[in-house]
Backbone as JSON, one array per atom type, in Angstrom:
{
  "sequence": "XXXXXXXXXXXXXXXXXXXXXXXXXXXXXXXXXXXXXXXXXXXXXXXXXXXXXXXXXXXXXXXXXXXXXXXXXXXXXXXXXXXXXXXXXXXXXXXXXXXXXXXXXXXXXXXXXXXXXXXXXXXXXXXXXXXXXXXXXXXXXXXXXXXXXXXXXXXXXXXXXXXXXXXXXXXXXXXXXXXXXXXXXXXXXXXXXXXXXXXXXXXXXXXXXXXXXXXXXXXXXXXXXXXXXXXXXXXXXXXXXXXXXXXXXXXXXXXXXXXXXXXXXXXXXXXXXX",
  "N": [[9.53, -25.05, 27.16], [5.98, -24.32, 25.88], [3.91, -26.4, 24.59], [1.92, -25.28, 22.9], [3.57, -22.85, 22.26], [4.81, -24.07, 19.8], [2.46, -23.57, 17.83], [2.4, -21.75, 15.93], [0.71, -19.05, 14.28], [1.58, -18.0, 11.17], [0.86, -17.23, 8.37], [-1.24, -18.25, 5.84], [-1.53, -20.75, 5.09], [-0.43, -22.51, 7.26], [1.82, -24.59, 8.32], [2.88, -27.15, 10.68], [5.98, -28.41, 12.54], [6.85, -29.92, 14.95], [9.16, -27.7, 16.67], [9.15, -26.09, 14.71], [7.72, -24.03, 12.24], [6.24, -24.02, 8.79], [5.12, -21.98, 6.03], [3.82, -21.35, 3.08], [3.52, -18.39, 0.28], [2.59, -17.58, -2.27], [2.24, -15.04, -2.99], [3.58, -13.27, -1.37], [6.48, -12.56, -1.12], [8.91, -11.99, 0.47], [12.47, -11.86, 1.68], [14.11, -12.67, 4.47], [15.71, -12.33, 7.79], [15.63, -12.9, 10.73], [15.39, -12.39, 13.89], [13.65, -12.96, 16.58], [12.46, -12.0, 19.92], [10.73, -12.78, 22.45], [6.66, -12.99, 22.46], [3.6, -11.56, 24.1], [1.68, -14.25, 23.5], [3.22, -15.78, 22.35], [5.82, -17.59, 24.02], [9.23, -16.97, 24.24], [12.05, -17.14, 22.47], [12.27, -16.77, 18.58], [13.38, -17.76, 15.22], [13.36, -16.15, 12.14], [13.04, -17.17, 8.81], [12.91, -16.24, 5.85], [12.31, -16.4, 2.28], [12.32, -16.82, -1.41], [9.6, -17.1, -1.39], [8.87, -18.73, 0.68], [9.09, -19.69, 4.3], [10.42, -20.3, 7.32], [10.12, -20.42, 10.44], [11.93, -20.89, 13.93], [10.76, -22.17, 16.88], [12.79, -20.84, 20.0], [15.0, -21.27, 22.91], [14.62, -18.75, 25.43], [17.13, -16.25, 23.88], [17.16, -13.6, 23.75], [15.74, -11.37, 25.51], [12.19, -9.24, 26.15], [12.24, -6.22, 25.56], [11.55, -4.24, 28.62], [9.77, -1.3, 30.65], [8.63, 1.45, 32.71], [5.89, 3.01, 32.55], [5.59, 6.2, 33.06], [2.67, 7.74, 35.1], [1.97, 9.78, 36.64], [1.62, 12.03, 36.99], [-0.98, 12.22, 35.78], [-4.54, 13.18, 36.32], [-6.5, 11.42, 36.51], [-4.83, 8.61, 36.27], [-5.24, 5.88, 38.22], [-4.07, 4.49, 41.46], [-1.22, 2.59, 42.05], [-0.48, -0.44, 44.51], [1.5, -0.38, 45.66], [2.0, 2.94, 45.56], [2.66, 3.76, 43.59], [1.73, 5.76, 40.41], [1.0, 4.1, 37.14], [2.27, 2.08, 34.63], [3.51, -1.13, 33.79], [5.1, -1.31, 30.49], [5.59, -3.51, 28.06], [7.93, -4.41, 25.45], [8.64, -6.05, 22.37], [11.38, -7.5, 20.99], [13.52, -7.27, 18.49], [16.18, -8.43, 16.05], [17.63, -8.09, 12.66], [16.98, -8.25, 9.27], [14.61, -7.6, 6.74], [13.81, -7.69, 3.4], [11.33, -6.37, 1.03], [9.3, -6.0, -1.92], [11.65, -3.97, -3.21], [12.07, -2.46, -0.51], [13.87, -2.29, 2.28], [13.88, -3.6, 5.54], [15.65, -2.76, 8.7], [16.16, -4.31, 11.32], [16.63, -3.39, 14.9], [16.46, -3.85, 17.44], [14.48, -2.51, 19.75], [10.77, -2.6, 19.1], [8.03, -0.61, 18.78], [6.48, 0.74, 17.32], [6.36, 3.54, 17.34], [7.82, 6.49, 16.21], [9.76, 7.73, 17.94], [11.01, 5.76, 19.8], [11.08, 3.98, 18.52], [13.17, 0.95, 16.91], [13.51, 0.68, 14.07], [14.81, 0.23, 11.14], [14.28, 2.06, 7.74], [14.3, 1.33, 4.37], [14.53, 2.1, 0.98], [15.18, 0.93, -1.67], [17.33, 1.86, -4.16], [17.59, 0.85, -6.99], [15.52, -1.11, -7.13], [13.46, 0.39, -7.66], [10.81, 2.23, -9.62], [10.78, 5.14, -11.32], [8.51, 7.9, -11.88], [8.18, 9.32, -15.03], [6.48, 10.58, -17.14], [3.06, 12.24, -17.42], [0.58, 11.94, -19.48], [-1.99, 13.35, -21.25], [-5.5, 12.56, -23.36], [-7.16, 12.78, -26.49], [-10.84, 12.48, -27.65], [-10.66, 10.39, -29.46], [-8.31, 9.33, -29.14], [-6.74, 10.71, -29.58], [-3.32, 12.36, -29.22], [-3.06, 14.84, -26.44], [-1.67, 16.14, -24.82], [1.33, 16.51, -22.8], [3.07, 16.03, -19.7], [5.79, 16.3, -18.32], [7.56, 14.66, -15.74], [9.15, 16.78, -13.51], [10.56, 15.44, -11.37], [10.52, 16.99, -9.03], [8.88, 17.8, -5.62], [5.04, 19.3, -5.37], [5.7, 21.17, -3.56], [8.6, 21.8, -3.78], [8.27, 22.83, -7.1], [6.38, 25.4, -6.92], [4.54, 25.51, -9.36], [3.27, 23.33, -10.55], [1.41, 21.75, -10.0], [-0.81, 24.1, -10.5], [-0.37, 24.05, -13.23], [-0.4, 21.09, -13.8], [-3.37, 20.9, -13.82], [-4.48, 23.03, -15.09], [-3.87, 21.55, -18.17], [-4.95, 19.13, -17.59], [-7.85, 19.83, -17.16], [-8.49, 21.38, -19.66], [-8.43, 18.87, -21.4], [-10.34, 16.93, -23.53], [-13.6, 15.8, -22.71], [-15.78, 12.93, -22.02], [-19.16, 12.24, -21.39], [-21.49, 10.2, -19.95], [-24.73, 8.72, -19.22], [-26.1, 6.61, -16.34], [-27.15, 3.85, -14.9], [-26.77, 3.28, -11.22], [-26.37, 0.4, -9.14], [-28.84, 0.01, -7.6], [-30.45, 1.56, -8.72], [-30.45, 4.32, -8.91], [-30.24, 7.44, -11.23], [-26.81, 8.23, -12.88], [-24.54, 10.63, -13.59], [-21.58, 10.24, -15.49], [-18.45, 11.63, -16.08], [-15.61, 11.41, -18.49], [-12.35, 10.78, -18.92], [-9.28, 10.6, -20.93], [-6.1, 8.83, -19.82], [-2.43, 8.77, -19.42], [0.15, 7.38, -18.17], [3.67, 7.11, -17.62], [6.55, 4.87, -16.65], [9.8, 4.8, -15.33], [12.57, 2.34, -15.02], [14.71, 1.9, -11.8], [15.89, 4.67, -9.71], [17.61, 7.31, -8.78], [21.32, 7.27, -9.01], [20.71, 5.08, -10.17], [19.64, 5.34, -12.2], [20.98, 4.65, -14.66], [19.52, 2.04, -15.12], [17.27, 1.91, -16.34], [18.09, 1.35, -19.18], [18.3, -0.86, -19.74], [15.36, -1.92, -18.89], [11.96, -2.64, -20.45], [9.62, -0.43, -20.19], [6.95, 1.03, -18.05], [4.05, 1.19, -18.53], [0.71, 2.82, -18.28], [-1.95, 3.3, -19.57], [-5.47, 4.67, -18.78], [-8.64, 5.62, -18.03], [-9.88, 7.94, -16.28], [-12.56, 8.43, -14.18], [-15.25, 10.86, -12.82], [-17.84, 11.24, -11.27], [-21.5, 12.17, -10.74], [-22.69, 11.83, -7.74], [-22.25, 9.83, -5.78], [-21.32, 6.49, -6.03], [-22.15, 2.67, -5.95], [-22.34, 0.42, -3.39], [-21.74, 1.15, -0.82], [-22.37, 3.65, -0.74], [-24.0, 6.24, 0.96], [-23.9, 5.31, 3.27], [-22.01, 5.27, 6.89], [-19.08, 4.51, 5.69], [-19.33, 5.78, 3.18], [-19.85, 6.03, -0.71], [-18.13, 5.72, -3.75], [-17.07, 8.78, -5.48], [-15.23, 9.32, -7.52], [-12.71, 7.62, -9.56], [-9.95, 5.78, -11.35], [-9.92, 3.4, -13.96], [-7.76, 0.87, -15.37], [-7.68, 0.55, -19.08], [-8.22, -1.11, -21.99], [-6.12, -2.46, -24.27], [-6.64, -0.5, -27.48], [-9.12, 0.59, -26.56], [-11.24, 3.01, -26.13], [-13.25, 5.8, -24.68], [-16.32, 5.06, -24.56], [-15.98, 2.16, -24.72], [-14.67, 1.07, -22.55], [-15.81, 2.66, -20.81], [-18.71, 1.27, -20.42], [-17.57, -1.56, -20.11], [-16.93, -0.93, -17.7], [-19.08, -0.73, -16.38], [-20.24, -3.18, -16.72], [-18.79, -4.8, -14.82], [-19.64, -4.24, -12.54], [-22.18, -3.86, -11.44], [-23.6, -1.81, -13.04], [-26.0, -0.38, -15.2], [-25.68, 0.66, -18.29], [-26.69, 3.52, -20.03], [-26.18, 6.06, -21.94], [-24.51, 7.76, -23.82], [-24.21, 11.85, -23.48], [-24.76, 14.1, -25.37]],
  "CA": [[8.65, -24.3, 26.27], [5.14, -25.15, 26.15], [3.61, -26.9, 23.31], [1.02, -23.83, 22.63], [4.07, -22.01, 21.3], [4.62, -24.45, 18.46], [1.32, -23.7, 16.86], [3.01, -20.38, 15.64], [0.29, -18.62, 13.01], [2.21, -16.91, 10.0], [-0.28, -17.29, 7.41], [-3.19, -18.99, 6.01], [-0.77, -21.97, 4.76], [0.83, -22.94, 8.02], [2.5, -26.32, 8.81], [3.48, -27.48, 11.77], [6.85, -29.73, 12.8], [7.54, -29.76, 16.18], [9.0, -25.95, 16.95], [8.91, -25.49, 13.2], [6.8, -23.76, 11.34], [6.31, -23.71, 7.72], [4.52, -21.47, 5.3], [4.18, -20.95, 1.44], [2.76, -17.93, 0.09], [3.38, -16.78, -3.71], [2.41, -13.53, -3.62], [4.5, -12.68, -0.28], [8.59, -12.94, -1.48], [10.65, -11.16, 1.55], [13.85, -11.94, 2.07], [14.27, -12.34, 5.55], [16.27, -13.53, 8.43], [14.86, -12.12, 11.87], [15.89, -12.88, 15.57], [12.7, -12.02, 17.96], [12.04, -12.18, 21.16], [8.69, -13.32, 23.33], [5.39, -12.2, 22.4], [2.37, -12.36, 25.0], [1.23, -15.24, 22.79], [4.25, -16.76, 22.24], [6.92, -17.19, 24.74], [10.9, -17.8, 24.34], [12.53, -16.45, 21.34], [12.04, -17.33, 17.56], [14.17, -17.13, 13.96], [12.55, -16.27, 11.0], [14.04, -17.57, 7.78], [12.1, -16.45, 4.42], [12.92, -16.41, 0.84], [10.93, -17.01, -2.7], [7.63, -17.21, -0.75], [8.62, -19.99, 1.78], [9.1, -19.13, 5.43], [10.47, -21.1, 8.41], [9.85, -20.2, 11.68], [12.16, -22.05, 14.32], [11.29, -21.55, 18.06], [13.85, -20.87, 20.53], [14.96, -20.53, 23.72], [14.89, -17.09, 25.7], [17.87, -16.0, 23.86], [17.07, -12.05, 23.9], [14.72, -10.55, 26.24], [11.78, -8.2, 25.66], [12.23, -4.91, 26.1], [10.32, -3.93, 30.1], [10.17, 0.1, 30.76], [7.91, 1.91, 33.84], [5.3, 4.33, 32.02], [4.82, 7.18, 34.55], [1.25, 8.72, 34.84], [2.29, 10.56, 37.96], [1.18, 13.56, 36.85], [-2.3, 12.3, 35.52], [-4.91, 12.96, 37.52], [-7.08, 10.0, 36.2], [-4.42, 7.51, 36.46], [-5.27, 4.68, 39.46], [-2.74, 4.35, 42.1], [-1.27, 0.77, 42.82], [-0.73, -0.73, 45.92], [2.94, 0.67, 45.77], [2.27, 4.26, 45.78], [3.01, 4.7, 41.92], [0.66, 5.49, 39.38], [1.72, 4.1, 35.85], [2.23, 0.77, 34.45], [4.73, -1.86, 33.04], [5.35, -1.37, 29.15], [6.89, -4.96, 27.4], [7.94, -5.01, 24.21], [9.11, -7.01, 21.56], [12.99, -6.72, 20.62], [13.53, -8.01, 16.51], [17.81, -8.3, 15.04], [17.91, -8.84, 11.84], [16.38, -7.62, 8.18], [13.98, -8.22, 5.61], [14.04, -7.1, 1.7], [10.03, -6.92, 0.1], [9.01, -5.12, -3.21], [12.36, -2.92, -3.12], [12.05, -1.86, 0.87], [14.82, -2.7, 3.44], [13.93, -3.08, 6.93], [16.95, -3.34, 9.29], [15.34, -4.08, 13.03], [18.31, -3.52, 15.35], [16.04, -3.91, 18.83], [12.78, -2.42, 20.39], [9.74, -2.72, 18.53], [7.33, 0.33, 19.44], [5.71, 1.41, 16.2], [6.54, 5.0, 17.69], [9.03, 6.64, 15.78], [10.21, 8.23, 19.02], [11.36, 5.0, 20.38], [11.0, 2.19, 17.89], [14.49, 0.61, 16.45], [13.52, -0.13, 12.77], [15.31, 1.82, 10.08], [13.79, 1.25, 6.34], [15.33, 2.59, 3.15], [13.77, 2.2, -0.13], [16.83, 0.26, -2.71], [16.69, 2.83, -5.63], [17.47, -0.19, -7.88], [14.45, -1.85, -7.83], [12.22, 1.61, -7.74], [10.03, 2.44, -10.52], [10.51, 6.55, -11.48], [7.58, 8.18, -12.77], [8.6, 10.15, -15.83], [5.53, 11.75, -17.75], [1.87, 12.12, -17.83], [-0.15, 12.3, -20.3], [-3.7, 13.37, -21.75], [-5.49, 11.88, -24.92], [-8.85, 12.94, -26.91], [-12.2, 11.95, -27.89], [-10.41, 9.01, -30.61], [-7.97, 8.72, -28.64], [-5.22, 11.06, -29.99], [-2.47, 12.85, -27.9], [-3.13, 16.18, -26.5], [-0.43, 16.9, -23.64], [2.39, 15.38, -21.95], [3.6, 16.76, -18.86], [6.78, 15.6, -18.18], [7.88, 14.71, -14.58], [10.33, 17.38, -13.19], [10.8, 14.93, -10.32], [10.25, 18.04, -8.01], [7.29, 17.52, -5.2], [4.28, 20.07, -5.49], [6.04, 22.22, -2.63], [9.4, 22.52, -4.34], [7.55, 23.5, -7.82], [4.84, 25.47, -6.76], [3.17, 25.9, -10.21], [3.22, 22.05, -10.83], [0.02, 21.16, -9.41], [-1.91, 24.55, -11.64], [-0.16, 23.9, -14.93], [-1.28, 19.78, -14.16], [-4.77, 21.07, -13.63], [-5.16, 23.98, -16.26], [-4.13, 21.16, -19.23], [-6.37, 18.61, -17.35], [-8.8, 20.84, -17.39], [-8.35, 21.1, -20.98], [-8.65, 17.82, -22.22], [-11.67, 16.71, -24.0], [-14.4, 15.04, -21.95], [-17.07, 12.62, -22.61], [-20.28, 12.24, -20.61], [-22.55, 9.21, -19.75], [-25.43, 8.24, -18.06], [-26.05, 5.05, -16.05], [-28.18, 3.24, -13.19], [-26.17, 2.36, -10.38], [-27.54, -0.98, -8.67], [-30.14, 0.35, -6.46], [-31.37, 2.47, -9.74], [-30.36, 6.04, -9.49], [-29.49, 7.72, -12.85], [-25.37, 8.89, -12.2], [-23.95, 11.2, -14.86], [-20.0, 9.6, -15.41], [-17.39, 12.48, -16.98], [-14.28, 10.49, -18.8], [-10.95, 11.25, -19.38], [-8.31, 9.63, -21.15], [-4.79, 9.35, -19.78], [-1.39, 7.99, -19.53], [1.16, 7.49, -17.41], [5.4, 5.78, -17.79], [7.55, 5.0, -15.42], [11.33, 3.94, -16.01], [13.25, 1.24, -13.86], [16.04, 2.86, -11.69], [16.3, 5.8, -9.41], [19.03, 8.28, -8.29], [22.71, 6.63, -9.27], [20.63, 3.61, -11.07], [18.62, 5.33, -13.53], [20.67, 4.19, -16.52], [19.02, 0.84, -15.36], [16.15, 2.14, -17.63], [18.6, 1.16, -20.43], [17.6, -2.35, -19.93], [14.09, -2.56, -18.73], [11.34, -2.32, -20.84], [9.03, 1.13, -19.6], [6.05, 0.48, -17.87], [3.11, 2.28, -19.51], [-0.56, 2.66, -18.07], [-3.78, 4.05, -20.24], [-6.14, 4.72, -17.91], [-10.13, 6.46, -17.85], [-10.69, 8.78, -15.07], [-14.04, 9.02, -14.05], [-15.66, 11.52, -11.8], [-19.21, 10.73, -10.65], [-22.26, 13.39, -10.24], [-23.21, 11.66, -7.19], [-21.65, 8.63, -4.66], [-21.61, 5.45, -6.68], [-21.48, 1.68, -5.13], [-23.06, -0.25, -2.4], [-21.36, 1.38, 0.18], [-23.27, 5.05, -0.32], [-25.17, 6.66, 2.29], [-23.25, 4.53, 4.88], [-20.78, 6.19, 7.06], [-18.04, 4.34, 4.9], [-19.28, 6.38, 1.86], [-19.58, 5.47, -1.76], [-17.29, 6.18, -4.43], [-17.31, 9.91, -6.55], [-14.42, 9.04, -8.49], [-11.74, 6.86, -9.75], [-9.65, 5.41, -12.9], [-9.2, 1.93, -14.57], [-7.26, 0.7, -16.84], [-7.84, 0.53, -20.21], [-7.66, -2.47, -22.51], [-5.68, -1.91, -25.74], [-7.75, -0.31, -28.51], [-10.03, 0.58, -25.8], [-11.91, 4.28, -25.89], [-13.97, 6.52, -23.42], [-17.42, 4.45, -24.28], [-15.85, 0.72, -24.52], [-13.87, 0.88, -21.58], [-16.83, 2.69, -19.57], [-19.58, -0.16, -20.52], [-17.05, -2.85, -19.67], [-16.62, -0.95, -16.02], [-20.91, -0.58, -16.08], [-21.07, -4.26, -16.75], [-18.17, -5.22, -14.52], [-19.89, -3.11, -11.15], [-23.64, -3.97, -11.31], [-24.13, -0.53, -13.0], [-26.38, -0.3, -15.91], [-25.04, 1.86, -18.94], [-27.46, 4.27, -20.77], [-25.34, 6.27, -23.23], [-23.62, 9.21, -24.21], [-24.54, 12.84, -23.54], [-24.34, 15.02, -25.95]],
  "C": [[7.36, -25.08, 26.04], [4.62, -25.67, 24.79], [2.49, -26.06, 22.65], [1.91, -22.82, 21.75], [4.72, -22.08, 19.94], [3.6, -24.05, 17.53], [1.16, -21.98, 16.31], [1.89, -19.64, 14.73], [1.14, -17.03, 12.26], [1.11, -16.28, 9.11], [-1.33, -18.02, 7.07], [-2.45, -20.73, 5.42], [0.29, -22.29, 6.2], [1.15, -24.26, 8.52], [3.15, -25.97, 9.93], [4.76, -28.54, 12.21], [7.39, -29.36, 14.2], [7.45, -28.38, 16.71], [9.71, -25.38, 15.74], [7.86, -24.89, 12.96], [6.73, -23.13, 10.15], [5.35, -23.2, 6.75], [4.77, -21.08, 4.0], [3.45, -19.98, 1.01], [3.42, -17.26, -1.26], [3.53, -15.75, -3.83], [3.41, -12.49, -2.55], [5.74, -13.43, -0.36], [9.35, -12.25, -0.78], [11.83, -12.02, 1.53], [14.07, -11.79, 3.26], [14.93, -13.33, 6.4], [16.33, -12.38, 10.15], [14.53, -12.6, 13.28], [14.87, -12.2, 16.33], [12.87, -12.28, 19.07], [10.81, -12.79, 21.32], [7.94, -12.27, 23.01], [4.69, -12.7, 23.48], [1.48, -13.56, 24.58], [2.13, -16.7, 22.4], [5.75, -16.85, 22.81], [8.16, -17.88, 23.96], [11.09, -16.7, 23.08], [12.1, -17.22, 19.49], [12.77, -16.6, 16.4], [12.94, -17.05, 13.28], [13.46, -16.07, 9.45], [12.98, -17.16, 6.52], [12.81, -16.09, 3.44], [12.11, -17.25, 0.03], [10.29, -17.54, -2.46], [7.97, -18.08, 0.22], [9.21, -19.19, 2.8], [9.48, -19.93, 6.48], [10.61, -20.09, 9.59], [10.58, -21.22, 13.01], [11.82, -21.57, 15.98], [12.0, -21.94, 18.95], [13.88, -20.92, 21.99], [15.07, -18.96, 24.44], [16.42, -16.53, 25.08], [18.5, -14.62, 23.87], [15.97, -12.2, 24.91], [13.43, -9.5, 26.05], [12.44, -6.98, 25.9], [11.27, -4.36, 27.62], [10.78, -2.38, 30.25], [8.64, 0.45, 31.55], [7.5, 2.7, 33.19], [4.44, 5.09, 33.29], [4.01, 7.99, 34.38], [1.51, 8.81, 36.1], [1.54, 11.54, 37.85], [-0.17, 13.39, 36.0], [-3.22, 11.85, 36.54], [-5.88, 11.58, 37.71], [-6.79, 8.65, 36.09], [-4.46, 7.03, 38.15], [-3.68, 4.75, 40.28], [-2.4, 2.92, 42.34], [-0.7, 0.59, 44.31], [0.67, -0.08, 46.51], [2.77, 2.26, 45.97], [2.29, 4.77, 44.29], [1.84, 4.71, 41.04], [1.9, 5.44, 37.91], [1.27, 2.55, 35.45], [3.01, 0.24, 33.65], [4.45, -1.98, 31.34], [6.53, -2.29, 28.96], [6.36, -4.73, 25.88], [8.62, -5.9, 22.99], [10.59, -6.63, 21.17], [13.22, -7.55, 19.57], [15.48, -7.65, 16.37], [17.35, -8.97, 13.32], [17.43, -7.94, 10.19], [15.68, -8.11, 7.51], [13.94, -6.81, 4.17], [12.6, -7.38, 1.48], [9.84, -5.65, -0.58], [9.86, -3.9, -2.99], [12.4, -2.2, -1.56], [12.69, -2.62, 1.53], [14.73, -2.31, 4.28], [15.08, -3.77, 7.8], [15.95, -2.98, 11.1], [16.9, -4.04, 14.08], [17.52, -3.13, 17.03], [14.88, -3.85, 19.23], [11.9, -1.9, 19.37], [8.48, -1.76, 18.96], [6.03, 0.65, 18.45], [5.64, 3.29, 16.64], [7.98, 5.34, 17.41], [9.92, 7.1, 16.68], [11.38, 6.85, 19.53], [11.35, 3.28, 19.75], [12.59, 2.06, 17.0], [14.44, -0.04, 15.44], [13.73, 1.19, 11.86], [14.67, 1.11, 8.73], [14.54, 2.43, 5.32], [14.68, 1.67, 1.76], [15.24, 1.78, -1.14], [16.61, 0.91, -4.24], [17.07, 1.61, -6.78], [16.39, -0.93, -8.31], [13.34, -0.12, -8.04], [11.72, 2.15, -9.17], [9.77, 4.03, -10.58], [9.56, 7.42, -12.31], [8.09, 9.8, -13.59], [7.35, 10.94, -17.12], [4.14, 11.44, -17.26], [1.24, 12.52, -18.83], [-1.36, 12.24, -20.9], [-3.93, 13.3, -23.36], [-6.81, 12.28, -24.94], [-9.82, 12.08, -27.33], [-11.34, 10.29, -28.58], [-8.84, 8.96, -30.42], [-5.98, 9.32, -28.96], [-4.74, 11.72, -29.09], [-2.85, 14.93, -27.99], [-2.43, 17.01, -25.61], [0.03, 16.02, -23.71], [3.19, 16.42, -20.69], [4.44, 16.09, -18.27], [7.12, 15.67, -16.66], [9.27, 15.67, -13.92], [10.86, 16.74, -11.76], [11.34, 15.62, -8.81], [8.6, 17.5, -7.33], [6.56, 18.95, -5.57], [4.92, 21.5, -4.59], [7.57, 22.54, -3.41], [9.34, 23.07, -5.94], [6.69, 24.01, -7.29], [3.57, 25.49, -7.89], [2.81, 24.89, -10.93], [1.83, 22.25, -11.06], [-1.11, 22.64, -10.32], [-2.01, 23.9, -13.14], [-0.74, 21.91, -15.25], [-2.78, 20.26, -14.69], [-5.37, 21.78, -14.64], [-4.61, 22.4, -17.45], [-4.87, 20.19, -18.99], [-8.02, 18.91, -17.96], [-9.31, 20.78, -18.49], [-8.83, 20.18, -21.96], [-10.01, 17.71, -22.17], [-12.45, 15.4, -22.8], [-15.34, 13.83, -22.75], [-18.01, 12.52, -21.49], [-21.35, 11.39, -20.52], [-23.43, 9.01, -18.56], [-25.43, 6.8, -17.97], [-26.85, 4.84, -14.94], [-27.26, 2.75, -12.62], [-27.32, 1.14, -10.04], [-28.9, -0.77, -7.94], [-30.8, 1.24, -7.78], [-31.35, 3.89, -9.99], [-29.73, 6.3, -10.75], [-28.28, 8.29, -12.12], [-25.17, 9.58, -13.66], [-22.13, 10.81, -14.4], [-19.44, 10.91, -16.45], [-16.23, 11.38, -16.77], [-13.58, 11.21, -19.17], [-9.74, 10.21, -19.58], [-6.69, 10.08, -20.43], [-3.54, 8.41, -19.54], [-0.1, 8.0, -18.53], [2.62, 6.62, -17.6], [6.11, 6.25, -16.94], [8.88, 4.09, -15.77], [11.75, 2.99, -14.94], [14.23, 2.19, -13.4], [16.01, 4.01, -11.15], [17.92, 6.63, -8.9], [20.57, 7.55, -9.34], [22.26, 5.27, -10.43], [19.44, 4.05, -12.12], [19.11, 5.4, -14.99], [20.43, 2.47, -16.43], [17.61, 0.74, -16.58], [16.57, 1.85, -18.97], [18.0, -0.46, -20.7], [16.49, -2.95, -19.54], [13.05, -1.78, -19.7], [10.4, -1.03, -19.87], [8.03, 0.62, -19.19], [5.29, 1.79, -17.9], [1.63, 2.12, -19.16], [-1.72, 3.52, -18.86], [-4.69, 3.43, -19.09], [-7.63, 5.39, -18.65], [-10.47, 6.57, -16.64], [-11.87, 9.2, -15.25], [-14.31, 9.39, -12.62], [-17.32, 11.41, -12.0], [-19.83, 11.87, -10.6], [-23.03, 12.77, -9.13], [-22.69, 10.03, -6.83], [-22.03, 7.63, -5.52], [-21.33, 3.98, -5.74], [-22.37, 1.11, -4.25], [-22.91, 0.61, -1.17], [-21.69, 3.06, 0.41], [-24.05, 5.24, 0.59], [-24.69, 6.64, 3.62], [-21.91, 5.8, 5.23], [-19.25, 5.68, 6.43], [-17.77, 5.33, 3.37], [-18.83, 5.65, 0.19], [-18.03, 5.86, -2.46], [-17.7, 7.87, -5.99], [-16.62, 10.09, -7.65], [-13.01, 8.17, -8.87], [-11.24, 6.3, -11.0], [-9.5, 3.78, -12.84], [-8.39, 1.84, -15.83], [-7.3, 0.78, -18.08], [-7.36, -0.8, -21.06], [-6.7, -1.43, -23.79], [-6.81, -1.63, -26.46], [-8.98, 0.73, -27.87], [-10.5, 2.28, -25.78], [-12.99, 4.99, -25.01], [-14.97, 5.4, -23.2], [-17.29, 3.14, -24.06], [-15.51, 0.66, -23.06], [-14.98, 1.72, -20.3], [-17.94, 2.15, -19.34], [-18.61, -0.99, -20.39], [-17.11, -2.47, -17.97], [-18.07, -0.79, -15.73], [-21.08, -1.93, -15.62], [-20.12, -5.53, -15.03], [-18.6, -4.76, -12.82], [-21.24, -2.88, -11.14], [-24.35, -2.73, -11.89], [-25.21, -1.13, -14.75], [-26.4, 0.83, -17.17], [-26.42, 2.68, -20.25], [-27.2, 4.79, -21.85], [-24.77, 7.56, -22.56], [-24.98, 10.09, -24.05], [-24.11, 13.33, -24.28], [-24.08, 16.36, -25.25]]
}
């Protein structure tokens, strides 16, 4: 094995020992333990060992194989012929055993690596234990008092169909406010606010009387919709931004919480419309 395939890159923390390689990363915690094969970068085989953020990497000898399979463009007329007679060309790919666990998602790899659901050999399943079930929404007025709650019938939009009006007509509803402002380059923008709320319990399907023991997780938000592309990135074919929510501090109401996102986004805040 050549000494090129020690110098493995995981991440932006990687150590090197030999045909080790070690990485620490806090905010990436899988759970994993993951038998590959050869990449075009890195021949032979390699484990992969992670758990609470650390990562070893050991490489191996050939102990699996890629995956090799003949893709036949016979029947295109724009595919080249080779010196054989066939038109097509050799497809290698990667072959993974093993699983990893990150933020509640279980991937079980059990062979060829494709990224085509047709032909790729990775099953994932979502661990309703750790999953976070969203159980109401709700809209709040001018000072901040309650004026809906629309409770989650944990039906999608297609098996309710009158979800998605009855959201929209008490949307709709709720009280607005209205500010002007200079984005950075200086155009005046008119900002419409809306207060709102969202909780979500711990625990789905079979594990939602785990909600007995986790505290609820609870977001106040201010949706704002834009009268015109806000941002640096207007004009361009990436496109600005017309609308979006933040958080909300505690205490926090339509005008605080939309001069903290003025001062926080190069914008310059004007006031209230009456």
């Amino acid at each position: 094995m050549s000494r090129h395939a020690y110098r493995r890159r995981w991440g932006d923390n990687d150590r090197h020992f030999g045909p080790l390689t070690y990485a620490y990363d806090a905010r990436y915690r899988p759970f994993s333990v993951v038998l590959s094969s050869a990449e075009e970068e890195y021949p032979g085989c390699n484990l992969r060992l992670s758990a609470f953020g650390r990562t070893v990497i050991v490489e191996l000898p050939e102990i699996i194989k890629p995956h090799v399979s003949w893709v036949d463009l016979s029947d295109r007329e724009w595919a080249k012929q080779m010196p054989d007679g066939r038109k097509g060309y050799t497809q290698v790919d990667r072959r993974a055993y093993g699983f990893s666990i990150s933020d509640g998602f279980l991937q079980v790899f059990c062979g060829r690596l494709t990224m085509d659901s047709d032909t790729d050999r990775t099953k994932g399943y979502f661990l309703p234990w750790t999953q976070w079930r969203h159980v109401r929404r709700s809209f709040y007025g001018l000072n901040g008092e309650h004026v809906a709650t629309l409770p989650d019938t944990g039906k999608s939009y297609l098996g309710d169909p009158g979800r998605f009006q009855r959201e929209q007509e008490i949307a709709d509803a709720t009280p607005t406010v209205a500010f002007e402002f200079d984005d950075f380059d200086g155009e005046r923008i008119t900002a419409i606010t809306r207060i709102e709320e969202r909780e979500w319990h711990r625990g789905d399907g079979r594990f939602k009387w785990l909600s007995w023991f986790y505290q609820p997780k609870i977001d106040r938000s201010l949706d704002i919709r834009f009268s015109a592309e806000t941002g640096k990135r207007k004009g361009s074919w990436k496109g600005g931004t017309i609308g979006h929510s933040i958080s909300t501090l505690p205490g926090e109401l339509h005008e605080s919480a939309f001069r903290r996102y003025c001062a926080e986004n190069q914008m310059t805040f004007i006031g209230g419309i009456s």
